[in-house]
N, C-alpha and C positions, 0 to 999 in steps of 0.2 A: 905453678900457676897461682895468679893472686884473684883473690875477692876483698871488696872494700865495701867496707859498709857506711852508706849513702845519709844514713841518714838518725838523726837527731828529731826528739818531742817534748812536747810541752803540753802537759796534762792542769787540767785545773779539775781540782778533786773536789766531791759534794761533799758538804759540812755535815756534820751529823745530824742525824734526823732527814736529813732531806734523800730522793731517790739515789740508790746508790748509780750513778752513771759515769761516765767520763769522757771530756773532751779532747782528743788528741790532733795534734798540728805535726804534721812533717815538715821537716827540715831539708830536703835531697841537696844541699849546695854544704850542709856541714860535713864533715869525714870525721865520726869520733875514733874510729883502730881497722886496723889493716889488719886481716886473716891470713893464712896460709894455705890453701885447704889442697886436700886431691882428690879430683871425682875418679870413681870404679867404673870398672868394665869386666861384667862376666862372660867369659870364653865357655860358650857351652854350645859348641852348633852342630847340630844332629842331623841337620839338614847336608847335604853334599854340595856347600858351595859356601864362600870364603865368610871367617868371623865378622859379625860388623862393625867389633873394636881397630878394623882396618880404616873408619872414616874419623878418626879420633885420633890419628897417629902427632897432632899437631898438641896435642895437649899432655898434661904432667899426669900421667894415669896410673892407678892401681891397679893391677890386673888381676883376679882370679880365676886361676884354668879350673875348668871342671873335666874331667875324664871321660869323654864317652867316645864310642867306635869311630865317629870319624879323626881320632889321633891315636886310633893302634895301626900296628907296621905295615896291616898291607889293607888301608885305607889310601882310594885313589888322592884324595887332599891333605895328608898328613905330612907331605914337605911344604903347600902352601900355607897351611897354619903357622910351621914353623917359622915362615921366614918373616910372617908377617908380626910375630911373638920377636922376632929379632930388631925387627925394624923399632918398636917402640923407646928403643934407645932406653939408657941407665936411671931417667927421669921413672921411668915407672918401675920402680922398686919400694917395697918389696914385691916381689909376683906371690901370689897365696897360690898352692895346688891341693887342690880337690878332688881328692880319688873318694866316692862315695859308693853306699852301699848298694845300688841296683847293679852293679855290677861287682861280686864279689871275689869274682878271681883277680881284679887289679884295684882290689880296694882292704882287701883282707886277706895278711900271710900267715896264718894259720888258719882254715878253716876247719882244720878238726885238730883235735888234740894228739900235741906232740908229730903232726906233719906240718912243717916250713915250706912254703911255697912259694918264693918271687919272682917265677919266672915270666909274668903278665904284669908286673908291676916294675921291674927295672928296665925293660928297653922304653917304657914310659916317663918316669922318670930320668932316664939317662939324656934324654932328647929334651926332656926340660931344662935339664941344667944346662945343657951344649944351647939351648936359645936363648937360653936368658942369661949368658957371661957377664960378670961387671955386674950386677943386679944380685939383693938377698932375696933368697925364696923363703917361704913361710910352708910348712910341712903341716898341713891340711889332710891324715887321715882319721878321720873321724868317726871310723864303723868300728865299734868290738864287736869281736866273733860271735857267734849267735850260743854256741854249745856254752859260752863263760854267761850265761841269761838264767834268770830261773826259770819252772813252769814252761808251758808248752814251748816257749822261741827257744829255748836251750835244747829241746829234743826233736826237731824237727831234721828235715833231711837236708842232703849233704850234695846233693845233685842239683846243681844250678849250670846244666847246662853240658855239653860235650866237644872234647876240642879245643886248642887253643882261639883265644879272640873271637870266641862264640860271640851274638849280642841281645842273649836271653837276657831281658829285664826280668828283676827280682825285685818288686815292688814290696814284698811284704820278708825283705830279710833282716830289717830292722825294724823291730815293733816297740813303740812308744810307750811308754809307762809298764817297761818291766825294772827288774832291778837287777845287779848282779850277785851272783854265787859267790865271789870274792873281790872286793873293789882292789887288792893287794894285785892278783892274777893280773886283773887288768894293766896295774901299771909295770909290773914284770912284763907284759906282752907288747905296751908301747916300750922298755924300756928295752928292749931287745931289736925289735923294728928298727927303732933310731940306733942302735948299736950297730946294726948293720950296717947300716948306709954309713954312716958317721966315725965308728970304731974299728971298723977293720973286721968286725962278725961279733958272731956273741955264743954262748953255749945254751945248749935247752938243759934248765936245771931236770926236767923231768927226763930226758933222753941221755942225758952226757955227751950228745952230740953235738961238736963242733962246726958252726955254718960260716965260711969265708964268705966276706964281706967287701964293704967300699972303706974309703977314707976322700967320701964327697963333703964337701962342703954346704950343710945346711944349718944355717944359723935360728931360725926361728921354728917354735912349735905353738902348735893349740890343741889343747884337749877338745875331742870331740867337734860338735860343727851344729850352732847355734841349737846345744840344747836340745835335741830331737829326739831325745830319748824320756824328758817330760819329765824330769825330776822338778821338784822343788827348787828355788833358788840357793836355802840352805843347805841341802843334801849336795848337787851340783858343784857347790863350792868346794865342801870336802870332799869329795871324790876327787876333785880338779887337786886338793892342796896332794893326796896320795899317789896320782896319780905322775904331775912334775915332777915332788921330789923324786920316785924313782930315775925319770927320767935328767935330771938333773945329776945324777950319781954317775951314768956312765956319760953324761956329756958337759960338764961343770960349765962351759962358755954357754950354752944354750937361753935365746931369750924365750920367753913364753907369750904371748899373745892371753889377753886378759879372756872373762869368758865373755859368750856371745849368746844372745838368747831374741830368738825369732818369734816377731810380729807377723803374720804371712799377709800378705794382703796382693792379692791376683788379680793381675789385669792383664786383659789379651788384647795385642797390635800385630799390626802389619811392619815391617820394618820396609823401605825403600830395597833395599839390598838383600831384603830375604824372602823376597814376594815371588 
């Protein structure tokens, strides 16, 4: 998709001394540079009835899936999301996926130390990759385990829910402005995660146990997911430089996604399609 920018000004600036103001004239018949740009679409529909990045299929779109119950297995709409995640054609790539922390059995594969657990988080993933063929995904998990936390979110409990594809929200499993117990742990635990999928498995230095894995194809990574954890911009960064290189070690091709740090600003609509 193109944007073209319409227009060109002509400023006559006040002399010194005088108010500081300015006059500005548009131009809309000049063209000074053509963009390239691509609007987003976030795939997050809670409701039980089809995404509305379905009235958009005509555009060059970025997509970001977000995880939530209506695309686990025995969600009655979770082949209609899929096909419509198919339809948007190779034009919208990369697709970013968002497994976040309100739901932590398909957002975090360790929740307690030294137990591996992806069995809520690959037939999710698996179904990503099968709809979005021909297109790079960007590997969007951005929840650490709560126990690698210092202070009360590192001790708290381990019960979030019963059963597979339960859809107890955990609003408070990730608590903003703590810090970690080892920023190193952390990136041995993304560096393992992406080992999986990516490397064939990986071993738990603390278990000696061996986890068979993928050899999927995911090219892009991001630490974390705009910053939600309220570090500083400085602190954030080195975590981020510690946290790639590990993950860079077991996957040398690997691109990173820069960081991202969230402005929230909340506004509530009706959509045509989700009324």
């Amino acid at each position: 998709m193109h944007s073209v920018l319409l227009f060109s000004y002509a400023a006559s600036v006040a002399q010194p001394g005088a108010a500081a103001s300015a006059n500005i004239t548009i131009d809309w018949s000049t063209t000074l540079a053509t963009t390239r740009t691509t609007p987003s679409c976030q795939v997050c529909c809670r409701r039980r009835r089809l995404p509305c990045c379905k009235l958009l299929l005509t555009l060059s779109l970025q997509v970001q899936v977000v995880v939530e119950p209506s695309m686990w297995p025995n969600s009655p709409i979770r082949e209609t999301q899929l096909h419509w995640l198919q339809q948007l054609g190779v034009e919208a790539s990369p697709v970013f996926w968002q497994s976040w922390f309100v739901y932590p059995h398909s957002g975090v594969a360790q929740l307690q130390p030294g137990k591996w657990d992806f069995s809520q988080i690959t037939p999710l993933l698996r179904d990503m990759l099968n709809a979005t063929q021909g297109r790079e995904l960007a590997f969007q998990f951005g929840t650490v385990p709560d126990w690698m936390l210092t202070g009360p979110a590192g001790q708290r409990r381990w019960d979030f829910g019963e059963g597979m594809w339960n859809d107890t929200l955990v609003w408070d499993y990730r608590q903003s402005g703590t810090t970690w117990k080892n920023i190193s742990q952390v990136g041995e635990y993304f560096a393992n995660f992406i080992s999986y999928y990516t490397a064939g498995g990986f071993t738990d230095a603390g278990a000696g146990k061996w986890y068979e894995g993928f050899h999927w194809d995911i090219p892009w990574f991001e630490f974390l997911n705009e910053m939600e954890y309220s570090q500083s911009p400085q602190l954030f960064t080195q975590e981020s430089d510690i946290v790639t290189t590990a993950v860079a070690a077991i996957a040398p091709q690997m691109k990173f996604l820069g960081l991202v740090r969230l402005a929230m600003l909340v506004l509530t609509y009706r959509c045509c399609c989700c009324s």
